[in-house]
Structure formats: structure tokens, C-alpha cells
C-alpha positions as a Python dict, from the first residue, in 0.01 Angstrom:
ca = {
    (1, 'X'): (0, 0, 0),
    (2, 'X'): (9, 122, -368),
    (3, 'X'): (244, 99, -665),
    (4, 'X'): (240, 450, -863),
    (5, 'X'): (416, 488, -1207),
    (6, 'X'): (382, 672, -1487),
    (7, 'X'): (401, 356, -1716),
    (8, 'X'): (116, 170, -1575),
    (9, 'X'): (-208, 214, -1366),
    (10, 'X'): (-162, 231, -979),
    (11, 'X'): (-129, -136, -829),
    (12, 'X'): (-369, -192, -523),
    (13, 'X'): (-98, -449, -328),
    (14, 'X'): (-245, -649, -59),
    (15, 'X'): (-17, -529, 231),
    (16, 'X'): (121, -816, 463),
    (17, 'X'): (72, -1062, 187),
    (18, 'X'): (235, -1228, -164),
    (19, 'X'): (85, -1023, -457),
    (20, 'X'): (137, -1139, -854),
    (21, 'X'): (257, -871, -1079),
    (22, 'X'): (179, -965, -1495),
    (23, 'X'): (265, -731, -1761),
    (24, 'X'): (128, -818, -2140),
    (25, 'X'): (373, -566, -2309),
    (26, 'X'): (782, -698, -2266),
    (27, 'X'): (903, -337, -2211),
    (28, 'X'): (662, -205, -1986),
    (29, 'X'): (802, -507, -1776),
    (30, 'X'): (1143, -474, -1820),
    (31, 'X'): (1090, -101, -1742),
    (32, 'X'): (916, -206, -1467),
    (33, 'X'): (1240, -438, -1315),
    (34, 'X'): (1480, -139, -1417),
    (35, 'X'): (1263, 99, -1171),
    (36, 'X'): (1239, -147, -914),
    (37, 'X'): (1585, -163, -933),
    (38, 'X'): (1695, 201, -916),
    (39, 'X'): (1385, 241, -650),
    (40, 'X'): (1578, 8, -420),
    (41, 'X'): (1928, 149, -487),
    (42, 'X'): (1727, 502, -358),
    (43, 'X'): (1866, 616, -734),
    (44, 'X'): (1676, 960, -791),
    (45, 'X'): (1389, 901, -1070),
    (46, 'X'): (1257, 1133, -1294),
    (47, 'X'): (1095, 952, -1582),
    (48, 'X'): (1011, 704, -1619),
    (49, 'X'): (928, 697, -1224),
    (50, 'X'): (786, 481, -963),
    (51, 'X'): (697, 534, -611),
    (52, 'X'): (569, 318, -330),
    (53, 'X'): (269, 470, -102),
    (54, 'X'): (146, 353, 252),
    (55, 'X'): (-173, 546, 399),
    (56, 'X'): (-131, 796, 135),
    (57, 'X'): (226, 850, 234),
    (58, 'X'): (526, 843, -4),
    (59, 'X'): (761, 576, 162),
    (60, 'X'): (1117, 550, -22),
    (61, 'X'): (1296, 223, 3),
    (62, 'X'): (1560, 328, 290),
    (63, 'X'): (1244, 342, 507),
    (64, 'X'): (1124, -22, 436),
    (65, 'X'): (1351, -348, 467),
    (66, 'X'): (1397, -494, 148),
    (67, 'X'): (1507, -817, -31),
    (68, 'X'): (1535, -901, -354),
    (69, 'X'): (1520, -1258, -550),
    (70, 'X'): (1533, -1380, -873),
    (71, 'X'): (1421, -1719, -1053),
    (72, 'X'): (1732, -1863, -1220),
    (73, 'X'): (1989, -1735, -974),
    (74, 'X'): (2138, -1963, -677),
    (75, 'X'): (2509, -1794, -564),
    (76, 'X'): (2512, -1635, -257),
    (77, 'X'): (2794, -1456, -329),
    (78, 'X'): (2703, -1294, -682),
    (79, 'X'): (2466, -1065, -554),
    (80, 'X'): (2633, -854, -287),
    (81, 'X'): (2328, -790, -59),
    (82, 'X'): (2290, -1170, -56),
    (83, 'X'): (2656, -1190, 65),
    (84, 'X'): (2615, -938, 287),
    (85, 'X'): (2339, -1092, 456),
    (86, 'X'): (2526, -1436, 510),
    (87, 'X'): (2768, -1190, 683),
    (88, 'X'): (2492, -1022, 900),
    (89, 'X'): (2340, -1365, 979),
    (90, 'X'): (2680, -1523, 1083),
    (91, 'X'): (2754, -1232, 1322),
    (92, 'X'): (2382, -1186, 1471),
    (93, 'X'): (2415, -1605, 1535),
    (94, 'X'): (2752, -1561, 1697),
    (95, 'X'): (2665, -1246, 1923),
    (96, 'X'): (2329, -1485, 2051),
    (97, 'X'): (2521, -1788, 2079),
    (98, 'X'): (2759, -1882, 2403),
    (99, 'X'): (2900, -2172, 2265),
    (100, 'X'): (2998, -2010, 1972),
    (101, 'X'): (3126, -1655, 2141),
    (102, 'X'): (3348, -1912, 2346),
    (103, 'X'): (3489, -2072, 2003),
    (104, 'X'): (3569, -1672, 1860),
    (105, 'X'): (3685, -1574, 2217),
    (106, 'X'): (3965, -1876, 2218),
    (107, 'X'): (4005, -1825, 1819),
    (108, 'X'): (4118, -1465, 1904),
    (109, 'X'): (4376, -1563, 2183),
    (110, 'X'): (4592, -1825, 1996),
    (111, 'X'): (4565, -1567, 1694),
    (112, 'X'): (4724, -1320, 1936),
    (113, 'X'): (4977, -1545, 2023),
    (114, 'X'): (5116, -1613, 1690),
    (115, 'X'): (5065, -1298, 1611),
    (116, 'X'): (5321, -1178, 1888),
    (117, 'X'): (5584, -1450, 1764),
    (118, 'X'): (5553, -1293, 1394),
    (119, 'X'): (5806, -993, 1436),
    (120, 'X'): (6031, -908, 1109),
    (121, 'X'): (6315, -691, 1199),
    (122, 'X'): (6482, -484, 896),
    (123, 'X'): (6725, -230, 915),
    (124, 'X'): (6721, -182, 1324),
    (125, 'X'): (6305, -111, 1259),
    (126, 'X'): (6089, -486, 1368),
    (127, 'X'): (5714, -473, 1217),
    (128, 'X'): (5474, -694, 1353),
    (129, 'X'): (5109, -724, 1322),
    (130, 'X'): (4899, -583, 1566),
    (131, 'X'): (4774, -792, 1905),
    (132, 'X'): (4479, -587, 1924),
    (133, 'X'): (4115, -810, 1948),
    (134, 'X'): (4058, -918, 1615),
    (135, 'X'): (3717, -845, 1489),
    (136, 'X'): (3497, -1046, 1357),
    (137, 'X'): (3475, -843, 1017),
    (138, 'X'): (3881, -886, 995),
    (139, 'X'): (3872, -1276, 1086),
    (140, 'X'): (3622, -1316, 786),
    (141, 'X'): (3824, -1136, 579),
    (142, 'X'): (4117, -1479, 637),
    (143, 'X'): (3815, -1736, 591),
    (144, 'X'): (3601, -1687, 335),
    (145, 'X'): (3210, -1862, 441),
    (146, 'X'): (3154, -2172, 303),
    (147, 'X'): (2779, -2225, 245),
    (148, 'X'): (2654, -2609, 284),
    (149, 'X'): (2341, -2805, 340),
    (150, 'X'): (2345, -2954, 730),
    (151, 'X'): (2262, -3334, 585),
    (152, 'X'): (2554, -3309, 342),
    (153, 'X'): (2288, -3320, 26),
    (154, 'X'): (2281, -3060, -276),
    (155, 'X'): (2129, -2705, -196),
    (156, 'X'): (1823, -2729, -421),
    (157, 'X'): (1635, -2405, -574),
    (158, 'X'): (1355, -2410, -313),
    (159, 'X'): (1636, -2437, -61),
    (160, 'X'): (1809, -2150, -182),
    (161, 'X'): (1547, -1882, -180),
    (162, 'X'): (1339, -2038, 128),
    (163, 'X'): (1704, -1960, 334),
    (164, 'X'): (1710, -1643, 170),
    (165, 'X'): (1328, -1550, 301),
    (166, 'X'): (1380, -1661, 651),
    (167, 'X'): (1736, -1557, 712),
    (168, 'X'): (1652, -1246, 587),
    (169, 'X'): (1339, -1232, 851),
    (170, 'X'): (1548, -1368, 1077),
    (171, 'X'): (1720, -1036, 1055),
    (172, 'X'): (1461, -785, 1049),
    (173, 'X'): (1418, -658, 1442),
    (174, 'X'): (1293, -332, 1355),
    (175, 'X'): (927, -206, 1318),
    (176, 'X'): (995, -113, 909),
    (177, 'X'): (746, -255, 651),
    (178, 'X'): (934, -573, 511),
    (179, 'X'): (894, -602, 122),
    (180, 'X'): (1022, -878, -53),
    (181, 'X'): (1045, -868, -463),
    (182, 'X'): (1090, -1224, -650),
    (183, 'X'): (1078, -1191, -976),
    (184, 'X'): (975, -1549, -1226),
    (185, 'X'): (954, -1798, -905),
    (186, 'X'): (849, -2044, -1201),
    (187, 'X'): (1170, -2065, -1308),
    (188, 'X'): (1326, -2266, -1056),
    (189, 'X'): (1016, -2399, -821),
    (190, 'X'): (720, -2662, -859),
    (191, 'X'): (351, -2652, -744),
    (192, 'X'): (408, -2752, -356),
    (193, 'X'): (738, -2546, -326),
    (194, 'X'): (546, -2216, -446),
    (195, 'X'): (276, -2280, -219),
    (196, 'X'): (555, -2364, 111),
    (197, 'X'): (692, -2012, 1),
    (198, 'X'): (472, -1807, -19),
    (199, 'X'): (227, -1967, 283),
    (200, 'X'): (579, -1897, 468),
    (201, 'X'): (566, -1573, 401),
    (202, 'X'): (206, -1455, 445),
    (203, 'X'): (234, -1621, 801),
    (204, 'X'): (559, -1373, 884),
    (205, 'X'): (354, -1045, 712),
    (206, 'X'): (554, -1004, 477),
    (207, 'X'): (507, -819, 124),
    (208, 'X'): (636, -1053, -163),
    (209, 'X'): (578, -906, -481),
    (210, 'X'): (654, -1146, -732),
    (211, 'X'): (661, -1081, -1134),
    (212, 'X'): (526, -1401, -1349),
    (213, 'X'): (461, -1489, -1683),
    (214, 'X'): (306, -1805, -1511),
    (215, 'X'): (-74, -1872, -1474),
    (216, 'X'): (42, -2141, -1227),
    (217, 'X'): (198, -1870, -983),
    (218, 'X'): (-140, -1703, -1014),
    (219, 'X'): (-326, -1970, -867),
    (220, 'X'): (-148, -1948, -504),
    (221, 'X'): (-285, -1595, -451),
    (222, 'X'): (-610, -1431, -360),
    (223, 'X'): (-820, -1241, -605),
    (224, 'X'): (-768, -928, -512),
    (225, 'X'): (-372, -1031, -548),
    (226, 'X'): (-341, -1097, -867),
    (227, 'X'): (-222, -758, -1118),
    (228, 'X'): (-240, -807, -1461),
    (229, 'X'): (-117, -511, -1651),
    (230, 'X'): (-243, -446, -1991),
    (231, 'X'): (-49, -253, -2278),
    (232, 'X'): (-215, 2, -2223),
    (233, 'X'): (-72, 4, -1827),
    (234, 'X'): (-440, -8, -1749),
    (235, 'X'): (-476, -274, -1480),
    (236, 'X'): (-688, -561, -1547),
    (237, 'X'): (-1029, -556, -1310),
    (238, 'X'): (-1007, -919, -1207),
    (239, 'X'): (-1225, -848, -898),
    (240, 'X'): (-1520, -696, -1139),
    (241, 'X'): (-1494, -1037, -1344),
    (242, 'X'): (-1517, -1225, -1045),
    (243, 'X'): (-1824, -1118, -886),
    (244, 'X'): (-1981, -1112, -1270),
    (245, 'X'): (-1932, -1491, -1275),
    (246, 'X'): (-2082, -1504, -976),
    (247, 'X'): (-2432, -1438, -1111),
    (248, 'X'): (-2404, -1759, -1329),
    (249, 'X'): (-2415, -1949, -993),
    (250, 'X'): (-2693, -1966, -766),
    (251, 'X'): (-2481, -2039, -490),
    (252, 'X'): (-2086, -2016, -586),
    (253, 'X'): (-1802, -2330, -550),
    (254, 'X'): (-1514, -2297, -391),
    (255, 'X'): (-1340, -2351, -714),
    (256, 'X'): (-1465, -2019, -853),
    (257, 'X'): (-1179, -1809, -797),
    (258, 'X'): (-975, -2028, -937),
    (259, 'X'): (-1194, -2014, -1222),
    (260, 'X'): (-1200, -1653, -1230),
    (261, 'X'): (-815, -1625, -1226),
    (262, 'X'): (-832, -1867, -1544),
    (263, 'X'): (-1062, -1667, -1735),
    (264, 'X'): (-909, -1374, -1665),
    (265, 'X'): (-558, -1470, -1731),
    (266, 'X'): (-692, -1611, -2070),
    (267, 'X'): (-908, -1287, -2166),
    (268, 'X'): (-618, -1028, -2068),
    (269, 'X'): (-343, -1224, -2346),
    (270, 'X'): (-688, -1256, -2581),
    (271, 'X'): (-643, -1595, -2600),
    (272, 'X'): (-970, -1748, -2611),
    (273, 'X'): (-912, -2079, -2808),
    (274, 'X'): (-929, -2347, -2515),
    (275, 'X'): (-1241, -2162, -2371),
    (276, 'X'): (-1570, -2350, -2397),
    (277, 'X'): (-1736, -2153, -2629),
    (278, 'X'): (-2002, -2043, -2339),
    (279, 'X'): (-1704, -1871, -2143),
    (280, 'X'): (-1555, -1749, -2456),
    (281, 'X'): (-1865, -1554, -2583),
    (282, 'X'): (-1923, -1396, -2225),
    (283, 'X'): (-1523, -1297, -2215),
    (284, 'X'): (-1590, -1162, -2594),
    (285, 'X'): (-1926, -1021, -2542),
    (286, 'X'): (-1776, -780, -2225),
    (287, 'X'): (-1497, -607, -2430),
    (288, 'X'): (-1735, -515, -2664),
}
């Protein structure tokens, strides 16, 4: 699975897994968010562009499922594909549920019956509403959803976007490709919840591609993950710096990765000051 654009370098994502999108120049990635954007909305491109490939095949986004979160935001009803999928969830538990097709069934007759006593006569003509079944779309219409934790406490950030995820899985029945785009998780969750999330979603398959300005969102992802994109749009070669460092061990810790992801996050903003000066002169001495 590969991200094309004509503002940055193709992005190798990790299909079936969270991958960790970093951009070093502001407007590449607000251009970046803007394309994502129109991509999903299946708004025609023409530059800048950006196209997502499977196999080698072009795949628009009416082909995939796709859900889209943000850092910061936690109303269900401001974004209307969040509100629509509270809808879709509602009606998918209450077509699977006996109990509660009972409830809507009985719901429906005593609506019927005041419905039949409502008749306004005017000039010789009466007007009353209909008695036909009332839908379920039509009876949400006259109660709006009401969104609330089960123990009564505060829905928390974590909360928020972890229902999001699994409802939205929840959802998904068909064989499409399920990409899921979070943009600055370290907004709004901590060091255990970003790890819950996106363990969560590697275990369901899913493609999260999340865009950071965080070095700690880094750290919950694989090598090979991880997409730093330079000014230039080049794409940083974090899996070339990786197996470099591995010739300064004669057999390699666990902890190297992590080590790599450090170095590399510090050498792609140039920011070498922390660095023990061993690290910083190797860093240095390959962009010369």
C-alpha cells in the first residue's frame, strides 16, 4: 500500500498496521491534510494531487472504508460522518437485538394509536398524520441520541476515539480495505492510551495512519512505520540508519530501534544538541 503525491516522496505504508506520518515543512503538511481531505470526499484532484495504491492498483476512497479522527475534537455530532455512524450503530444494534426490536415494535403501536386520535378537521377537510409503520430514521428524527458513559462517569479523550475505532469496526462487514486517518493523537492521549489504541487496531488489521509532531507517537510503531518527510518531500531512510547502527553492535539490544527512531527523529529536524557527541558526529558525518 503506497501514498503517491506530487508534494512528497511515495510513502511505503505498512498495510494492516498503524503507520506515523511527520512532515518538517508546515505547508507541505497542511497540504497534505487538505488532500487527504478532498481524497476522502472523492473531490477530483489535479494539483496538488494524491492517490492511494494497493498491488500497483489505483484504489480511490469509495472503494476502501474510511474513518477519520482528529486530536482535540470530542463531539459526536460536529462531524457529520461521526453522527452518522452513531446512527448506523444504533440501527445495526437494534436490527441484531430481540429485546430491543420488541421495545421499537411496541414503541411503534402506541405511536399509531395516538396518532389515529390526532385528527384536525378544518373547513369539512380532517388531516391527520399518517398510521403507517414508523421507521426508525423518522422516530430518530423526534429523539435526538443522547451519548453517555454506561458507569455514569465523564467520556474521557481515550474514550472518545477508542468508541469511535471499534464502533466503526463494528460496522465494517464488507471485504474493503479499512483505513483509518488520526491526525496529532498527542493531543488528547498519554503513553498507555496510545499504545491500547493502536495495539487495538493492529489486532483488527486495520490501516491507521496517524500525522504527529510527537517523537513519543513514534515510539509505538515499527521501523519500517515510521515516515518522516523532509522539505524537500524526500522521505527520510530510517530503515538505512537502522541497520547502520547496527554495525556498532556486535550483537544488537532490543532497545535499538528505539534508539534508531531517536536518532533519526533528532537528525531529520537537525537538532543535534542533546546527542552525545559520539552519535552526533556519526549523524553529522553521514549528511556530509
Amino acid at each position: 500500500m503506497n501514498w503517491h503525491s506530487n508534494l512528497f516522496e511515495t510513502i511505503p505504508l505498512v498495510e494492516g498496521e498503524v503507520n506515523v506520518i511527520v512532515f518538517a515543512d508546515l505547508e507541505k503538511q497542511f497540504a497534505y491534510r487538505q488532500l487527504v481531505k478532498h481524497w476522502t470526499a472523492h473531490q477530483r484532484m489535479d494539483y496538488p494531487f494524491c492517490l492511494l495504491t494497493i498491488n500497483g492498483r489505483e484504489v480511490p476512497a469509495k472503494e476502501i472504508n474510511v474513518l477519520s479522527m482528529h486530536g482535540g475534537g470530542m463531539e459526536f455530532f460536529k462531524d457529520k460522518h461521526h453522527a452518522k455512524q452513531l446512527l448506523e450503530l444504533m440501527k445495526f444494534e437494534l436490527e441484531n437485538s430481540p429485546e430491543l426490536i420488541q421495545v421499537f415494535t411496541l414503541l411503534q403501536v402506541e405511536l399509531e394509536k395516538a396518532f389515529e386520535q390526532w385528527v384536525v378537521e378544518f373547513d369539512g377537510v380532517e388531516l391527520q398524520p399518517s398510521t403507517e409503520m414508523v421507521s426508525f430514521e423518522q422516530l430518530i428524527k423526534l429523539a435526538p441520541i443522547e451519548v453517555r458513559s454506561a458507569t455514569g462517569e465523564p467520556i474521557g479523550a481515550y474514550e472518545y476515539q477508542s468508541f469511535l475505532l471499534k464502533s466503526w469496526l463494528h460496522l465494517v462487514h464488507n471485504k474493503k480495505t479499512n483505513v483509518c486517518f488520526y491526525d496529532f493523537p498527542e493531543n488528547e492521549l498519554n503513553k498507555s492510551e496510545l499504545k491500547e489504541l493502536f495495539d487495538f487496531a493492529n489486532s483488527q488489521g486495520c490501516t491507521m495512519i496517524c500525522l504527529t509532531t510527537s517523537q513519543r507517537v513514534i515510539n509505538h510503531v515499527g521501523i519500517s512505520n515510521v515516515h518522516l518527510i523532509r522539505h524537500t518531500g524526500e522521505r527520510y531512510m530510517i530503515e538505512t540508519l537502522y541497520e547502520e547502527l547496527k554495525l556498532f553492535f556486535s550483537d544488537a539490544p532490543e532497545s535499538l530501534e528505539s534508539f534508531a527512531k531517536s536518532l533519526a527523529y533528532s537528525d531529520f529536524h537537525e537538532d543535534y544538541t542533546m546527542l552525545d557527541p559520539k552519535w552526533r558526529e556519526f549523524l553529522i558525518s553521514r549528511t556530509c
